[in-house]
C-alpha positions as CSV (number, residue, x, y, z in Angstrom):
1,X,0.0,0.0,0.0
2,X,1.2,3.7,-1.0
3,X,-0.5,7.0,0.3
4,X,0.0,10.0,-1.5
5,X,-1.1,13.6,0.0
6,X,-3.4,15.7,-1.7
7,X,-3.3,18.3,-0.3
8,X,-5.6,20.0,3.2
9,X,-6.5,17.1,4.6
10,X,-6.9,14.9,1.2
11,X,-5.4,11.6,0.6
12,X,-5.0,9.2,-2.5
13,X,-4.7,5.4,-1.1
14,X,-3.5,2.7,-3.7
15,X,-3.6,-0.8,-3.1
16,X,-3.4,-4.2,-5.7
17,X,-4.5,-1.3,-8.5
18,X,-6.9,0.4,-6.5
19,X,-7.2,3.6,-5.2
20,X,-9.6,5.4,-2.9
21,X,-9.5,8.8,-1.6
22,X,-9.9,10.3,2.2
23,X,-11.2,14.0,2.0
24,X,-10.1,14.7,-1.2
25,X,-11.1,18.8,-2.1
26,X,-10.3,20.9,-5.4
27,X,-12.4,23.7,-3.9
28,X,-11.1,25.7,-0.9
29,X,-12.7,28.9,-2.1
30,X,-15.4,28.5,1.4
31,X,-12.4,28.6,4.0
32,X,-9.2,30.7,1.9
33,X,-9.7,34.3,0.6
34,X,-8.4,35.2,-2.9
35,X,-7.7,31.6,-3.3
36,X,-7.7,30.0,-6.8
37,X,-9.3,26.1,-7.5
38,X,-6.7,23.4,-7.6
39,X,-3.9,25.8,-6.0
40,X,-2.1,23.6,-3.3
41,X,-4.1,21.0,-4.3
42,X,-2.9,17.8,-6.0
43,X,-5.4,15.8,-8.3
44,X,-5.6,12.0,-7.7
45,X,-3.5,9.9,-10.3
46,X,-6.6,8.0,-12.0
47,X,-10.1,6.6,-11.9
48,X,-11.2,5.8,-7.4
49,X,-13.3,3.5,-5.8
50,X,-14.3,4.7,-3.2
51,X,-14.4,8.2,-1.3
52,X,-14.3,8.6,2.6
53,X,-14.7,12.1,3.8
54,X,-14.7,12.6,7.9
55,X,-17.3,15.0,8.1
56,X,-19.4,17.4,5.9
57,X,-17.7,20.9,6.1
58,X,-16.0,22.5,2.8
59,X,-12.8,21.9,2.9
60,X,-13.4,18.2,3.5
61,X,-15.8,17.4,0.9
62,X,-16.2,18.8,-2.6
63,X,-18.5,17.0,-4.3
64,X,-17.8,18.2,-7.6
65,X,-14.1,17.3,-6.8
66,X,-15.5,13.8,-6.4
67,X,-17.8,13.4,-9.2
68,X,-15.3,14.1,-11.2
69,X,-12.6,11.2,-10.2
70,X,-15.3,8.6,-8.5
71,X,-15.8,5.1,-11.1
72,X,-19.7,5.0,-11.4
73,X,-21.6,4.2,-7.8
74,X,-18.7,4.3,-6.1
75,X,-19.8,4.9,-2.4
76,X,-18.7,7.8,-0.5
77,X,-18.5,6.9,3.5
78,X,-19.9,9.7,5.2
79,X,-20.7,10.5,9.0
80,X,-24.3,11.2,10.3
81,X,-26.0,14.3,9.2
82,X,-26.1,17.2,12.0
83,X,-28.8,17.5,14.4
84,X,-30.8,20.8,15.0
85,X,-31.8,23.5,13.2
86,X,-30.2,25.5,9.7
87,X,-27.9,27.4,12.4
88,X,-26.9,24.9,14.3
89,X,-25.7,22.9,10.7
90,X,-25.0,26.1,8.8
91,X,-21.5,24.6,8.0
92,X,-22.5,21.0,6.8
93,X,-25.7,22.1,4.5
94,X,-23.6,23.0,1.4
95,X,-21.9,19.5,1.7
96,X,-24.9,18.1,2.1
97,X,-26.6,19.8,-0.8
98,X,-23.9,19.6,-3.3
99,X,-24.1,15.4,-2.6
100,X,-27.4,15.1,-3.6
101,X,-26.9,17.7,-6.7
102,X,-23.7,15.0,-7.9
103,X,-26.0,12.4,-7.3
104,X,-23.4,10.5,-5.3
105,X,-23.8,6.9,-3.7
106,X,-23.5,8.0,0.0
107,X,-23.8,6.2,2.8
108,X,-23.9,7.3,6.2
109,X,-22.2,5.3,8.7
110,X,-21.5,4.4,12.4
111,X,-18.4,4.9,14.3
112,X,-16.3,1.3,14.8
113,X,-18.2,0.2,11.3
114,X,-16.4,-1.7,8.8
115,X,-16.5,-2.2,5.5
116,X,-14.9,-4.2,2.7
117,X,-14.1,-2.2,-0.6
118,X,-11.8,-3.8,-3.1
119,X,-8.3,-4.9,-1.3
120,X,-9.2,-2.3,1.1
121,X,-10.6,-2.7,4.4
122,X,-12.0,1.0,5.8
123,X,-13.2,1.2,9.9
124,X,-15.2,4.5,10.9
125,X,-13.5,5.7,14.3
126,X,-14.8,8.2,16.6
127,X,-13.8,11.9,16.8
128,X,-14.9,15.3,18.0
129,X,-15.3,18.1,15.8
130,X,-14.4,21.9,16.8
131,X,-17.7,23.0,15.5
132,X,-19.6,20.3,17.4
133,X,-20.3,18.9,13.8
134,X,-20.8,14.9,13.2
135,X,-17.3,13.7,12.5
136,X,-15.6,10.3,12.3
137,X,-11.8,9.6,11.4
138,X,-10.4,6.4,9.2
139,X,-8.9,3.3,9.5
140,X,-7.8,1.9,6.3
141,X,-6.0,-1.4,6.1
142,X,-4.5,-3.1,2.6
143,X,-1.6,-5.3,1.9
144,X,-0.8,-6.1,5.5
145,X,-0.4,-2.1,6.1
146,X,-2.5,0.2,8.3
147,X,-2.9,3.6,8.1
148,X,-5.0,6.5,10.2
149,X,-6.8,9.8,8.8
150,X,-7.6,12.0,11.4
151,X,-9.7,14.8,9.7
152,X,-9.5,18.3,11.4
153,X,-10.5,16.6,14.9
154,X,-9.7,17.6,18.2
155,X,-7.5,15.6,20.9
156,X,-9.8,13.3,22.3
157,X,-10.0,10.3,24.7
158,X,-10.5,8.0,22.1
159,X,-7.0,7.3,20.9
160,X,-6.7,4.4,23.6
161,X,-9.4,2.5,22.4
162,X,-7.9,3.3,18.8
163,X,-4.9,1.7,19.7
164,X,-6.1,-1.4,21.4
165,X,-7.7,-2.2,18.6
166,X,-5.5,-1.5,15.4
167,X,-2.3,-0.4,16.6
168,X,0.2,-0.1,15.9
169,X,0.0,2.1,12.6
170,X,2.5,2.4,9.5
171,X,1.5,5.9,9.1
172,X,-1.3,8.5,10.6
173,X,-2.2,11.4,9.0
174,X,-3.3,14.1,11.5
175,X,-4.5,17.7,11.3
176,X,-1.4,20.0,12.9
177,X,-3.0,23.8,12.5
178,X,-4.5,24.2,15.7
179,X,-7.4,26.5,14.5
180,X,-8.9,28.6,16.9
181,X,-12.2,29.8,15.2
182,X,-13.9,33.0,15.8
183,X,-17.5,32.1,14.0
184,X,-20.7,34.3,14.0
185,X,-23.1,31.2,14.7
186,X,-20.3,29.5,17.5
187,X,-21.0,33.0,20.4
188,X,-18.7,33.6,22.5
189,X,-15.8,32.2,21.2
190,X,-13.5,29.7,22.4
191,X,-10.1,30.7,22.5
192,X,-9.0,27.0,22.6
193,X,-7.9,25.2,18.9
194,X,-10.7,23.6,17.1
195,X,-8.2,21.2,15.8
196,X,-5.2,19.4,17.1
197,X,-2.3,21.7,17.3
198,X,0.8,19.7,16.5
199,X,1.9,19.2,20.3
200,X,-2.0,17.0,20.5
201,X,-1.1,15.4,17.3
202,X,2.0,14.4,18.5
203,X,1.2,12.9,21.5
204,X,-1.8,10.7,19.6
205,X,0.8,9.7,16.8
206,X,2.3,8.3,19.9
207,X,-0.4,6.6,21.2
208,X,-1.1,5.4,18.4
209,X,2.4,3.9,17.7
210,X,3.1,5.6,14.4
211,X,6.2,4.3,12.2
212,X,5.4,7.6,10.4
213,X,3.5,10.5,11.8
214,X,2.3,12.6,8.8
215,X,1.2,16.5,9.5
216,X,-1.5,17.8,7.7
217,X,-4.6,20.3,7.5
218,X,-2.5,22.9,6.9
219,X,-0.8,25.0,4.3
220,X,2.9,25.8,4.2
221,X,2.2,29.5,2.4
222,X,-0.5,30.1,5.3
223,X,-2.4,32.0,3.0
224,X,-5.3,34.5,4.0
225,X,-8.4,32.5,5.7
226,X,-11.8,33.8,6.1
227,X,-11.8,36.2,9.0
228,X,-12.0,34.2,12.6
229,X,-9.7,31.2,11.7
230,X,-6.5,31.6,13.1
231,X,-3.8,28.7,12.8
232,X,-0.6,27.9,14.4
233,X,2.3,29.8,12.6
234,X,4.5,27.0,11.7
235,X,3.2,23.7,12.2
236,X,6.0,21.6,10.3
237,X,8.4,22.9,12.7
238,X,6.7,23.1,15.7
239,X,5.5,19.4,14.3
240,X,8.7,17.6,13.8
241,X,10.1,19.5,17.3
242,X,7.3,17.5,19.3
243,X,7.3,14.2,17.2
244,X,11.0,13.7,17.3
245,X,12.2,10.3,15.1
246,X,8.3,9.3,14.2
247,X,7.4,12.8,12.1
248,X,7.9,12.7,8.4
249,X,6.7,15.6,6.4
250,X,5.4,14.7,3.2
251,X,5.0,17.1,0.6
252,X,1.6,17.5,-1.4
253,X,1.5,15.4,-4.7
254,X,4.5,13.1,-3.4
255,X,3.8,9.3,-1.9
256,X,4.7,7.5,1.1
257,X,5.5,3.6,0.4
258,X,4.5,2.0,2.8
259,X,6.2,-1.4,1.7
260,X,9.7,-0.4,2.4
C-alpha cells in the first residue's frame, strides 16, 4: 500500500490497482480568501473506488471534486448528518446539498463500522469536531499495512481504544494547525484550537504507535483564511520538534510507500 497527499486534509490510497480517496477537495474557495481552485491541491492519479470524507464541512468534501474522479456508484462513506436547526448545521448544508446535486452513492455510517471495498478494508473511528459537527476519522487497512486519517478533529479520549484495537499504525495522518475559530453562529468564542495543534497530534501519533507520523490540515504558504480562523504559525516545525524520530513531512503530490 502507497498514500499520497493531496493536499488539506486529502489523501489518494493505492492498493493491488486500486485507489480510494480520504477528504479529497479541489475547492477551498469556502475557507481561503483570494484563493484559486486546484492551487495547493494535487489531483488523484486515476479513476477511485471509493471516497471517505470525515465529516461534511467545505474543505473536507467537494463534491464536484468527487464526481469528477469517482468510477460510477462508487460509495462515499460519510458521518451522520447534524442534528438541529439551519444554524446549528449552517457549516455541513452546502456539503450536504452539493451530494445530492452530484447524485453521489452516500452512505452514512457508524463509528467502529467496517467495511470491505476492493483490497481495502476502511473502519469509521470516533472523533470530535471543533464545531460540534458529526465527525468520524479512518482506518484503512490493505496489503498487510495500516494507516489512520484523522480529519480536522480535536484531541480526544478516544485514541486508547484506537490503539487497542489496530495499533500499531504504519503511518497517521493528522490535522497540525491548531485552528482557533472565531465564528458568527459558535457566540462567545472559544479561545482553545478547534483542531489538534501539533503538540496534540504528537502525543496521539504516539499513542497510536506511528512508524510515520504525517502533518496535515495545513498550508505551508499560510495563505489569507476567512476572517475568525486563526492557525498555528509554523506547524512543520513546531510538528517535527514534538514528534521527534516518528514525524515525516510529506509534501503535497509526493507518496509514502509503505512497503519499504
Amino acid at each position: 500500500m502507497r498514500v499520497r497527499r493531496l493536499g488539506w486534509a486529502g489523501l489518494e490510497i493505492e492498493a493491488a490497482g486500486r485507489r480510494l480517496v480520504i477528504d479529497y477537495v479541489r475547492n477551498l474557495s469556502p475557507l481561503f480568501t483570494g484563493w484559486k481552485p486546484g492551487e495547493g491541491l494535487a489531483t488523484p492519479s486515476g479513476d477511485v473506488s471509493a471516497a471517505l470524507v470525515t465529516h461534511l464541512h467545505r474543505d473536507h468534501t467537494d463534491a464536484a471534486a468527487l464526481a469528477d474522479v469517482l468510477t460510477p456508484g462508487a460509495p462515499v462513506l460519510r458521518p451522520a448528518p447534524g442534528h438541529g436547526d439551519d444554524v446549528d448545521n449552517v457549516t455541513t448544508l452546502p456539503a450536504e446539498r452539493e451530494l445530492v446535486l452530484h447524485r453521489l452513492a452516500a452512505e452514512v455510517v457508524d463509528a467502529w463500522s467496517s467495511r470491505e471495498i476492493g483490497p481495502f478494508r476502511v473502519t469509521a473511528i470516533p472523533a470530535v469536531d471543533g464545531l460540534g459537527d458529526p465527525q468520524v476519522n479512518w482506518v484503512v487497512e490493505a496489503d498487510g499495512q495500516r494507516v489512520f486519517h484523522g480529519g480536522d478533529t480535536m484531541f480526544h479520549g478516544y485514541w486508547w481504544l484506537v490503539a487497542r484495537r489496530f495499533s500499531p499504525f504504519d503511518a497517521v495522518f493528522l490535522p497540525a494547525n491548531g485552528a482557533v475559530v472565531d465564528a458568527p453562529h459558535l457566540q462567545p468564542p472559544s479561545p482553545l484550537p478547534a483542531a489538534m495543534d501539533p503538540r496534540q497530534s504528537a502525543a496521539a501519533a504516539e499513542i497510536l504507535d506511528a512508524r510515520y507520523a504525517v502533518p496535515m490540515h495545513y498550508e505551508v504558504e499560510q495563505p489569507d483564511k476567512i476572517a475568525g480562523y486563526v492557525e498555528v504559525a509554523d506547524p512543520e516545525k513546531e510538528f517535527r520538534a514534538h514528534a521527534g524520530r516518528r514525524a515525516y513531512v510529506l509534501p503535497v503530490g509526493e507518496w509514502l510507500d509503505l512497503t519499504t
